[in-house]
C-alpha positions as a Python dict, from the first residue, in 0.01 Angstrom:
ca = {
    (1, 'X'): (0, 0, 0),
    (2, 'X'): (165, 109, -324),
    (3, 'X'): (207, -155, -613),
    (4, 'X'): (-94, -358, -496),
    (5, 'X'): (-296, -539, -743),
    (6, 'X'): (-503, -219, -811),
    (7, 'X'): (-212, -41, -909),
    (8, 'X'): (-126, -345, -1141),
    (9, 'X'): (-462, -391, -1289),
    (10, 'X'): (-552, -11, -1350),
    (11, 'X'): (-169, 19, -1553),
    (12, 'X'): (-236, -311, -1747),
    (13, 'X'): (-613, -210, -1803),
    (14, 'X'): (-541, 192, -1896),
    (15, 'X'): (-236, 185, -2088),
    (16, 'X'): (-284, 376, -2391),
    (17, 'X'): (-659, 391, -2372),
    (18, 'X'): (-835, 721, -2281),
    (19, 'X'): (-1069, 722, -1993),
    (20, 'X'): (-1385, 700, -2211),
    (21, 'X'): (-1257, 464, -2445),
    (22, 'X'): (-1212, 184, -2156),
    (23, 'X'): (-1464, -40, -2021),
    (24, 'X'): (-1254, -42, -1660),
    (25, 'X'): (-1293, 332, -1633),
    (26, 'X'): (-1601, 352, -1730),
    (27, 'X'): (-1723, 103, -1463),
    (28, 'X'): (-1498, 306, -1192),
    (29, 'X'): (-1764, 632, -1285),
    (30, 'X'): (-2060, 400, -1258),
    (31, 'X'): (-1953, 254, -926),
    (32, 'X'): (-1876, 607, -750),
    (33, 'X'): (-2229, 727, -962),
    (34, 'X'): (-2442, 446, -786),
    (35, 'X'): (-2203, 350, -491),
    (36, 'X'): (-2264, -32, -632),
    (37, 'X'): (-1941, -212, -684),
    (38, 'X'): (-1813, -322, -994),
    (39, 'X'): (-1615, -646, -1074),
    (40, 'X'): (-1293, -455, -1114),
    (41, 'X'): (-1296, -301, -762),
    (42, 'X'): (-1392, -612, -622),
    (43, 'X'): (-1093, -790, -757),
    (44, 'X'): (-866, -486, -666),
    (45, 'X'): (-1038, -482, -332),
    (46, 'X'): (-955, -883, -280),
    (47, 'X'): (-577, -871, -401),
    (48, 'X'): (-526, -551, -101),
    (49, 'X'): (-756, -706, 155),
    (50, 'X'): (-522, -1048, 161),
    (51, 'X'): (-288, -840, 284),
    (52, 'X'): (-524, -803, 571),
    (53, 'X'): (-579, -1147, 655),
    (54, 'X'): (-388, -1211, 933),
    (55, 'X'): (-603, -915, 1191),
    (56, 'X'): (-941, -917, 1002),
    (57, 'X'): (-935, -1328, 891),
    (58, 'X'): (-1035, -1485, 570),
    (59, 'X'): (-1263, -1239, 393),
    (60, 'X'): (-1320, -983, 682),
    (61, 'X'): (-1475, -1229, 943),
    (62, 'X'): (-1205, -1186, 1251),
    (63, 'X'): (-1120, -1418, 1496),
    (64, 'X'): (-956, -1181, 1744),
    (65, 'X'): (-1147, -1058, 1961),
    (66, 'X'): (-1085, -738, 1980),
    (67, 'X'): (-1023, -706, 1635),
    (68, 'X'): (-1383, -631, 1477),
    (69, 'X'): (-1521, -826, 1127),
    (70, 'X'): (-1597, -611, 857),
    (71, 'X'): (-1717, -836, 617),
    (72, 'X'): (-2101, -709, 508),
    (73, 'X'): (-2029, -409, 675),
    (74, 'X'): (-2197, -42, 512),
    (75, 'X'): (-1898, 27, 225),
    (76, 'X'): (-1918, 413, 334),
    (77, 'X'): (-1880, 391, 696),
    (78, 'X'): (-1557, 129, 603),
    (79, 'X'): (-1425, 368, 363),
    (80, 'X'): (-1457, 676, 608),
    (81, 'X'): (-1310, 482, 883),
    (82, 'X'): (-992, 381, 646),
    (83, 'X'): (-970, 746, 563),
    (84, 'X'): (-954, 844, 972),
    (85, 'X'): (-671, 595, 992),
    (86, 'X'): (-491, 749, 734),
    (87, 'X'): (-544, 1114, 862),
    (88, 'X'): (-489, 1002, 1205),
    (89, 'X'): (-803, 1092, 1311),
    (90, 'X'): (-850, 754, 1498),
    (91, 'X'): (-537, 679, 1663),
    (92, 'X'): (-365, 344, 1552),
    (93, 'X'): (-6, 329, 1454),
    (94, 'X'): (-46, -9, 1280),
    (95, 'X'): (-388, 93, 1094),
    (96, 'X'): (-208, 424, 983),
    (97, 'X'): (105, 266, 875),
    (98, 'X'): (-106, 55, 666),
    (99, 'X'): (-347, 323, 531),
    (100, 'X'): (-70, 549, 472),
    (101, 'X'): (-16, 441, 172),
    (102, 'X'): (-309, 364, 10),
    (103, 'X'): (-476, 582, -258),
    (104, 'X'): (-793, 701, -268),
    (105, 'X'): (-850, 416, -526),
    (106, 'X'): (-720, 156, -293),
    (107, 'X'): (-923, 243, 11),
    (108, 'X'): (-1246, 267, -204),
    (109, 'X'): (-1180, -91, -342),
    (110, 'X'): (-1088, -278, -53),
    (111, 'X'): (-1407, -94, 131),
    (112, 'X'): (-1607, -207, -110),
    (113, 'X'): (-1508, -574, -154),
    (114, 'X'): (-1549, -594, 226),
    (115, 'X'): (-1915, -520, 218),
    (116, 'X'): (-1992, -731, -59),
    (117, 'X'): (-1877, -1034, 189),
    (118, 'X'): (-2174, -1281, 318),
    (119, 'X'): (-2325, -1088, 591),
    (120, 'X'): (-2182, -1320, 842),
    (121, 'X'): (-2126, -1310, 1115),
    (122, 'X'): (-2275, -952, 1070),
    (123, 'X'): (-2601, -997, 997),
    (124, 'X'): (-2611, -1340, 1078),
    (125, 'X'): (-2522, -1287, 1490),
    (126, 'X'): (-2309, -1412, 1765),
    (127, 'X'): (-2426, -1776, 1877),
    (128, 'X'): (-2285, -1666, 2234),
    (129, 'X'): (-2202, -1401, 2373),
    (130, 'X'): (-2009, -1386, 2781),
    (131, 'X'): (-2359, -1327, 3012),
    (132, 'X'): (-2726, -1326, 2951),
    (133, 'X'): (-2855, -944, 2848),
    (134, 'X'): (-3176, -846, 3072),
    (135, 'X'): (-3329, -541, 2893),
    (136, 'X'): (-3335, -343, 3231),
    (137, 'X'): (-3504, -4, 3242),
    (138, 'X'): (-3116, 166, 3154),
    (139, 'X'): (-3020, -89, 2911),
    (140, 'X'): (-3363, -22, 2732),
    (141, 'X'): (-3318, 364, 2763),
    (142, 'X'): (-2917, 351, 2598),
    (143, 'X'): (-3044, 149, 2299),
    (144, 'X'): (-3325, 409, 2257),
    (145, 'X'): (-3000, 658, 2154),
    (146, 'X'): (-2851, 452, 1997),
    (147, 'X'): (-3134, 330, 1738),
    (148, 'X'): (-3139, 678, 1608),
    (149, 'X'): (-2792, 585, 1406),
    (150, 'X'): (-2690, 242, 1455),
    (151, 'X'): (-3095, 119, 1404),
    (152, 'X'): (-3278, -168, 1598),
    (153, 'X'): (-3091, -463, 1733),
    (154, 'X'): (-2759, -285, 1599),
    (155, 'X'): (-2889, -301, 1182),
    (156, 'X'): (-2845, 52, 1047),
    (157, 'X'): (-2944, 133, 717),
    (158, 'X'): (-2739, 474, 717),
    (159, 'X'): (-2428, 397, 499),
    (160, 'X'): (-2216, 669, 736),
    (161, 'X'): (-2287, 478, 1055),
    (162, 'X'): (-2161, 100, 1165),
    (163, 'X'): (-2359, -218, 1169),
    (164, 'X'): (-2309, -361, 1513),
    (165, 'X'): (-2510, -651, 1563),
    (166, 'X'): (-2323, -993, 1521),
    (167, 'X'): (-2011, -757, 1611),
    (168, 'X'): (-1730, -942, 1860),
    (169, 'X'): (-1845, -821, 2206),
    (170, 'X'): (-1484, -736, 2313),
    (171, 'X'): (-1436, -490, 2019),
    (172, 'X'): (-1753, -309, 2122),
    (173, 'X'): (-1690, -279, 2442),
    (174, 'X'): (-1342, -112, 2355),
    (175, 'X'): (-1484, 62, 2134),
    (176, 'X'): (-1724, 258, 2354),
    (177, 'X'): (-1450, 286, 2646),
    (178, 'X'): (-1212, 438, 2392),
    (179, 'X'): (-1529, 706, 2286),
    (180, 'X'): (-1623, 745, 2681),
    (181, 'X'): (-1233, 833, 2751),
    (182, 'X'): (-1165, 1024, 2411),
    (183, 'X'): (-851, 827, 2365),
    (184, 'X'): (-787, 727, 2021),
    (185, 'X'): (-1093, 846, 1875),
    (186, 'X'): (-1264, 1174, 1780),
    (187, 'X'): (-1617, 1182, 1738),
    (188, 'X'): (-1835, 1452, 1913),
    (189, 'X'): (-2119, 1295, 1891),
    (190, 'X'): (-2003, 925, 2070),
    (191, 'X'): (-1808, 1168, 2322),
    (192, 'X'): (-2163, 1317, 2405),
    (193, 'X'): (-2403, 969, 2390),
    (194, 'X'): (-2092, 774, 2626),
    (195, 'X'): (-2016, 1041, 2853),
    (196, 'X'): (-2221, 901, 3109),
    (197, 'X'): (-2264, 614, 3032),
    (198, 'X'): (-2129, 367, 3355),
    (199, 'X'): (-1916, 37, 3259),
    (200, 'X'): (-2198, -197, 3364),
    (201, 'X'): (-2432, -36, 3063),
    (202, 'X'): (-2140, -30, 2878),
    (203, 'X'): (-2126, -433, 2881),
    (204, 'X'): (-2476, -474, 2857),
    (205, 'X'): (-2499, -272, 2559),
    (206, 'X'): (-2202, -464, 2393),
    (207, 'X'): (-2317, -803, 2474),
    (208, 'X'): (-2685, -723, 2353),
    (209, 'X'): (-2546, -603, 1988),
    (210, 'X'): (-2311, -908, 2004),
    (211, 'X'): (-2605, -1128, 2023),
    (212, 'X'): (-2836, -970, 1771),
    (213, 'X'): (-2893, -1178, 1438),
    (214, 'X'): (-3202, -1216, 1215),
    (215, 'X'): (-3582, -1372, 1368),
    (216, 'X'): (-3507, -1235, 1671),
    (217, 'X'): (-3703, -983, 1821),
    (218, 'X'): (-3603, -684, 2097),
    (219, 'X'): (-3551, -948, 2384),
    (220, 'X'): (-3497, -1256, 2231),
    (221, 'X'): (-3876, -1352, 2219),
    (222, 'X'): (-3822, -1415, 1795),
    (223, 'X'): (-4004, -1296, 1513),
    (224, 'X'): (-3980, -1270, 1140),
    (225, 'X'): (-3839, -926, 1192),
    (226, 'X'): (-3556, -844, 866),
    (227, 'X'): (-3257, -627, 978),
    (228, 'X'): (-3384, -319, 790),
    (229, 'X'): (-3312, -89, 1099),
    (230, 'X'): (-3655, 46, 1056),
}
């Protein structure tokens, strides 16, 4: 995404200031210091993620189904994933002609302007999701795995790994069909946890980290729990 508003606002800021002298540069090295975001990157970040609008909706929360939200998603595991698109790494022609052409700078913004969106639906939940999840022995015994990245109920606190809980059920279960069949993604590790892991789990574990939101506790009985992951 050449020319975008980053480009723009880095020229107009920079010209004929050195690094150290400007106040924009300077909060670029704090931001990649302390991986918080600074004002400039999070108007950089909006102007490229409009251009984004019409798969991931009106600041990152999707409507399409299969297309997952990313607003108050981890800013690392966004900015990695961008990076695979771009490499080719995971297999999209329309996310790598996109992230083809964005800079290092570019992918870093929009990442983290995306996880400095309300945590909705993200940490907030799905109100629905298709069927009813009963924590059967093999449900219970897949989201043992899977707590040791993605944390309970689906809220990691590991920056490298996805938050799934309040995710679109469709996306997930794609997602974990597309890991299972090692089509369009690479990841060793998913290959190994999904390799046998049968299409009925599969659902179950989608619609469970669909339904996942704050106050509720493993099975729906509620609680006071926070989404810490712990």
């Amino acid at each position: 995404m050449k020319g975008t508003m980053w480009t723009i606002l880095l020229v107009a800021a920079l010209g004929g200031c050195s690094d150290t002298d400007h106040p924009a540069a300077s909060q670029k090295q704090a931001s990649a210091q302390s991986g918080v975001a600074t004002a400039f990157e999070l108007q950089a970040g909006a102007a490229i993620a409009a251009r984004c609008m019409d798969c991931h909706g009106a600041e990152g929360v999707s409507t399409t189904p299969n297309i997952p939200h990313l607003a108050g998603q981890h800013r690392q595991y966004l900015a990695n994933m961008a990076r695979s698109y771009k490499t080719g790494q995971r297999d999209s022609p329309a996310m790598h002609a996109v992230m083809s052409g964005m800079t290092k700078e570019e992918i870093n913004a929009v990442a983290a302007y995306y996880a400095a969106q309300a945590k909705a639906p993200l940490a907030s939940g799905a109100k629905e999701v298709s069927h009813p999840v009963a924590l059967t022995p093999t449900l219970v015994k897949e989201l043992d795995k899977c707590d040791r990245c993605h944390g309970k109920k689906g809220f990691g606190d590991a920056s490298r790994f996805p938050i799934l809980a309040g995710q679109h059920e469709e996306y997930l279960r794609g997602a974990l069909h597309a890991y299972k069949s090692q089509f369009l993604r690479e990841s060793s590790m998913m290959h190994a946890m999904t390799d046998l892991l049968d299409q009925r789990t599969a659902q179950q574990l989608a619609a469970y980290y669909a339904a996942q939101r704050t106050g509720t506790r493993v099975g729906g009985s509620g609680s006071t729990d926070s989404p810490t992951g712990d």
